[in-house]
N, C-alpha and C positions, 0 to 999 in steps of 0.2 A: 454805237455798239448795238450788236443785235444777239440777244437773247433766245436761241431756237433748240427744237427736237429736243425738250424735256420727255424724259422718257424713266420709266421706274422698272430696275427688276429684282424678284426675290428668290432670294434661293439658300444656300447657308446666311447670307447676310442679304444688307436691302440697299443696294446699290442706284442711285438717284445720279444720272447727267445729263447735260447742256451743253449745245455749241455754243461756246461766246466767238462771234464774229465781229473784229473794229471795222469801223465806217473811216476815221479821220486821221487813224492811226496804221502808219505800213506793219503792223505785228498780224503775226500767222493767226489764223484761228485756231482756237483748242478748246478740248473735251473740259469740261468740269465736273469736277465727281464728287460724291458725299458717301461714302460707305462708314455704313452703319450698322453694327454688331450686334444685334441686341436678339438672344435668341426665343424671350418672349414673346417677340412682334414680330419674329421674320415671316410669321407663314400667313400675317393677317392681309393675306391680299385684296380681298374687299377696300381695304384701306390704302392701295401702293400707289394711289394718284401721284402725281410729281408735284412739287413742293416750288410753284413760282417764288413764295416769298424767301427761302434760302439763297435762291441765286439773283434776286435783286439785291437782296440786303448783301451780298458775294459782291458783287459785281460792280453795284453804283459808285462806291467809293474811288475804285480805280476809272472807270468810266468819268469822274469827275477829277480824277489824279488828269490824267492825259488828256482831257480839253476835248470827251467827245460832247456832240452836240445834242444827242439822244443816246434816251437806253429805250429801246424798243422789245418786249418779251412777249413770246407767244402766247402764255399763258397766263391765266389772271392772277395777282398778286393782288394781296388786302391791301385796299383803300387806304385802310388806318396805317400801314406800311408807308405805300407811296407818299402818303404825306409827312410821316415821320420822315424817313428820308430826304426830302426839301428841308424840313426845319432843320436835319441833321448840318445839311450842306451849308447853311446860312449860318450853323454855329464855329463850323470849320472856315469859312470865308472871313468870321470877325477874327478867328484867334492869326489867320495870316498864313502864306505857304501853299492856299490854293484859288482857282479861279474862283473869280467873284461870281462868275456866271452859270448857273446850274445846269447839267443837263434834263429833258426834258424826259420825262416818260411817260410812254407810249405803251401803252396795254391794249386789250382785245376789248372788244365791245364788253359789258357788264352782263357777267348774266346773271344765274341763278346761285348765289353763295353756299357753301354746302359747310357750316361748323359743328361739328361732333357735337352730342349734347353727352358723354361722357362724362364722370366726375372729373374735375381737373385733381392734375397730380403736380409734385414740386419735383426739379431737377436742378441741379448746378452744373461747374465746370471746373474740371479738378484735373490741376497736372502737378501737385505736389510743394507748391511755392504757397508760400505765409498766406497770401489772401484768400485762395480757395480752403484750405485748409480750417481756417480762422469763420468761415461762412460755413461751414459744417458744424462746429463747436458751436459758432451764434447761434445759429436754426435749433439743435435743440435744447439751448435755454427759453427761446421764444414757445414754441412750438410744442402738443403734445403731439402723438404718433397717429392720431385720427385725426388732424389738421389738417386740411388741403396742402399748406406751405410748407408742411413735414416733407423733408427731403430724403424721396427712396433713393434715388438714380443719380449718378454722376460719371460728366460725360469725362472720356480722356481722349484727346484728341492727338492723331498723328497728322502732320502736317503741317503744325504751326509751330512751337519751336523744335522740335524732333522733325525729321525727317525735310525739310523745309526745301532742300536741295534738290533738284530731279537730278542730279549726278549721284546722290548718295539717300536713301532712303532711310536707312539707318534702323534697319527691320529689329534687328538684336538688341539697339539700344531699348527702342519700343518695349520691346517683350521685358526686359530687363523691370525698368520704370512702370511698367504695369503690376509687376509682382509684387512691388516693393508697394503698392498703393493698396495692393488686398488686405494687409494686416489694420490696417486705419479702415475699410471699407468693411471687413467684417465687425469690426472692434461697435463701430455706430450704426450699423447697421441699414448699408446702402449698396445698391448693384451696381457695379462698373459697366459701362456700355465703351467699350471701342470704340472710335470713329477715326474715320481717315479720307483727308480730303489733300486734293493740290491747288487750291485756292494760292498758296502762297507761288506756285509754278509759272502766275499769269505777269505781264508782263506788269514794273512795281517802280523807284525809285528808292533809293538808301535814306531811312530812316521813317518812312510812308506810313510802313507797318505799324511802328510802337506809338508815332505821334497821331494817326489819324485811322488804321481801318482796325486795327486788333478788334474794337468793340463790336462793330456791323460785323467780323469775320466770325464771335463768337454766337453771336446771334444765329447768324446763318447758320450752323453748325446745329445748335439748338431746332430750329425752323425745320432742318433738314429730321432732326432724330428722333421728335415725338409728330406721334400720327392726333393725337386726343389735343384735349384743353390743359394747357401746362403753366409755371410760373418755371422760369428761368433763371438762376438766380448765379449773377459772374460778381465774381470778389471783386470791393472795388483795391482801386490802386492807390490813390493820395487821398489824403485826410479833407475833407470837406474847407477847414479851416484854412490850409496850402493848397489851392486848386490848382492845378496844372494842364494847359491845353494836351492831354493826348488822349490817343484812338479813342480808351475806352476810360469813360467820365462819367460824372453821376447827374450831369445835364443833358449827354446826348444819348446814354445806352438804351434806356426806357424809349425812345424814339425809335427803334430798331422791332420794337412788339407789335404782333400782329392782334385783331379779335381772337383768332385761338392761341397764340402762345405770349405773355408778357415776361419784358425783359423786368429784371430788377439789379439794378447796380446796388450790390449788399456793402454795408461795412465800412461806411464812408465815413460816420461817426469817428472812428477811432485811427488815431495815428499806426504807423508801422509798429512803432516801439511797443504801446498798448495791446496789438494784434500777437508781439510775440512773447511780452508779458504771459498774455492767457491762454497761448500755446503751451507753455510751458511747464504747463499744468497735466498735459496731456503727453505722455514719455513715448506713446505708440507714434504721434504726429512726427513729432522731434526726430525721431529713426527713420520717419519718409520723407524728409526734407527734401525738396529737389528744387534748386533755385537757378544751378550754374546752366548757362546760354550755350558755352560747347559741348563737346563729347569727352568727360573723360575716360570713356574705356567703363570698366566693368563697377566704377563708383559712381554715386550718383551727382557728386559734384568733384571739380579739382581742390576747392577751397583757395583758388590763387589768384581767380580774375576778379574783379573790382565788385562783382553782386555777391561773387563768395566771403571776399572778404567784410562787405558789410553787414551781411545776412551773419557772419562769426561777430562781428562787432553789437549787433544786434542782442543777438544771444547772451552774450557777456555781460552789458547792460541789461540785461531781462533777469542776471544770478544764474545763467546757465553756462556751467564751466565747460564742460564739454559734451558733445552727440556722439551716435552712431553716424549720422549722414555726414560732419566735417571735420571732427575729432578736436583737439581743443578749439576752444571757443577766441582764446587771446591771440593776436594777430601781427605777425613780427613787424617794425616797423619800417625794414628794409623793403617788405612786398608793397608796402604801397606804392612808391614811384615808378616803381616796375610793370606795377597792374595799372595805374591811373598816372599818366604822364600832363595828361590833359586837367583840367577841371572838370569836376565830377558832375557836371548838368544837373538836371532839376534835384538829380537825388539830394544834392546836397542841404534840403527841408529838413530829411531824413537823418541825416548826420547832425543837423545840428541840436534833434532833439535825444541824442545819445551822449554828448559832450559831458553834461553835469555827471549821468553814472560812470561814462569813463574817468573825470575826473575823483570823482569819491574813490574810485578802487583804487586812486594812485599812478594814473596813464597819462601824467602832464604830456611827457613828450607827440605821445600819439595823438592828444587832441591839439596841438600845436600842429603836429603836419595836416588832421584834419583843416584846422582851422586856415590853414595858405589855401588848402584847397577850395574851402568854399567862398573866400575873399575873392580867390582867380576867377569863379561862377559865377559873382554878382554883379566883378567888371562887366564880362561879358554880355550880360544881362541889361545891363545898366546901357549898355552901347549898343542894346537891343539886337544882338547875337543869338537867335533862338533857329530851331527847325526852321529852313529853308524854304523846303518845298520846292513849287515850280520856279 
């Protein structure tokens, strides 16, 4: 894979791309883009260099999905990167599903390192689901508001599960979902940045996304949107205690940080159920809920596919009878077989630490069909049934 004609322009927004070109792979070349909204920084062109380490952290994953033998990029990417990225790759080769053998990268001769000595500032990534949400509430318990890792900015991003499609962009739903994030945004007071990339457009396989590059993609996203010294901070996904090999993990995300921006995978500490505990506390979050993976039109979720019904099951066991975002919280027991035919995958960590509350409220039957469900996950398991891969 060859990484060329990084190129930066500014003008209402700050639009950052690269040709990615495959060497071993018969796929087309194409443009890769980072647009980036932010109308504080759009005009600070002094600063509109292109951003090598967004489109390695973009790039190497897939470049190691598809068996190329180098990532060759014009322009120089942090050290501290390229070598996070090998370790990354060595963590994905133990958990299984990709080559063992890395590709190589290939950077421009070393020159002169150029890192802002600006104060660093704090940013997340928020598109509305428990865990970003849940890392805005943590930050400021930790934090006062003159802390470095005080969180102003938070990124939302078009392109990874919105818009994901190059058949369907899904511009509407976007705008929709952003609005619905201002009332939680002014409420704590943090600036929404846009962003919009087609990183997801490149060429991928089914399931790559959630088991192995989401983390390195949010990175990149990060890498691509602050020009200064930044702390990065993406909600983690499973509880420390249930580790689960995908993309983004609290072993390989920090490997994704460059000298100017570090990743931090927040919120590993605490299970789902604990995360929506102490959401719950908070009525403005609960009303920006957005967890469902399709489109349902002009809601922010359907409440019918198998993350809505957990995220309602969730809730329930949290004492939260019903939202704004899914409306009640209890969950008919006929929608399960219809939304999860299959065994519910790794989720089922998740369900099984909801069972005792759904029990006390009196929901035998329901944690009964849970409970086939996660029995069916452990076979599977157990016969060593996991992500694929190559």
């Amino acid at each position: 894979m060859i990484i060329r004609n990084l190129a930066t322009a500014v003008a209402d927004t700050r639009i950052t791309s690269a040709i990615v070109e495959w060497e071993d792979q018969p796929y087309p070349e194409q443009v890769l883009e980072f647009e980036i909204n932010d109308g504080e920084i759009a005009d600070a062109r002094q600063l509109d260099e292109p951003c090598a380490d967004a489109f390695l952290a973009a790039c190497f994953p897939l470049a190691a999905l598809h068996g190329e033998s180098r990532v060759r990029i014009e322009e120089n990417p942090c050290p501290m990167l390229v070598e996070g990225l090998r370790t990354a790759h060595a963590w994905w080769a133990s958990w299984g599903g990709m080559h063992l053998r890395s590709p190589i990268i290939e950077t421009p001769a070393w020159g002169i390192s150029k890192y802002p000595s600006a104060p660093r500032r704090a940013i997340s990534c928020l598109s509305g689901g428990v865990d970003g949400l849940h890392t805005l509430m943590h930050n400021r318990r930790l934090y006062r508001d003159d802390d470095p890792a005080y969180i102003r900015e938070a990124l939302f991003i078009h392109g990874f599960d919105i818009g994901k499609r190059p058949r369907d962009p899904e511009n509407e739903r976007f705008r929709i979902a952003l609005r619905r994030l201002e009332p939680v945004a002014a409420e704590i007071g943090v600036r929404l940045i846009p962003c919009r990339t087609n990183l997801r457009h490149l060429p991928s396989k089914p399931g790559f996304w959630a088991h192995r590059h989401n983390g390195a993609a949010l990175a990149a996203v990060g890498h691509a949107a602050t020009l200064g010294p930044a702390y990065l901070f993406v909600g983690g996904t499973y509880q420390v205690a249930n580790p689960v090999p995908v993309g983004s993990h609290p072993a390989v995300d920090g490997l994704f940080s460059s000298q100017r921006l570090t990743v931090i995978h927040d919120g590993s500490r605490f299970s789902r159920l604990e995360k929506v505990r102490d959401l719950a506390s908070w009525p403005t979050a609960l009303a920006a809920l957005r967890v469902c993976p399709g489109n349902p039109g002009d809601q922010p979720n359907c409440g019918r596919c198998e993350k809505c019904l957990r995220t309602r099951l969730e809730l329930l066991a949290a004492g939260v009878d019903e939202t704004a975002a899914f409306g009640p919280s209890l969950t008919p027991i006929e929608l399960w077989d219809r939304a999860v035919p299959q065994p519910i995958g790794d989720r089922a960590i998740r369900y099984e630490d909801l069972l005792p509350s759904l029990r006390a409220r009196g929901l035998g039957a329901l944690c009964r069909v849970l409970e086939r469900k996660i029995a069916a996950y452990r076979e599977r398991v157990g016969e060593g049934a996991r992500w694929s891969g190559i």
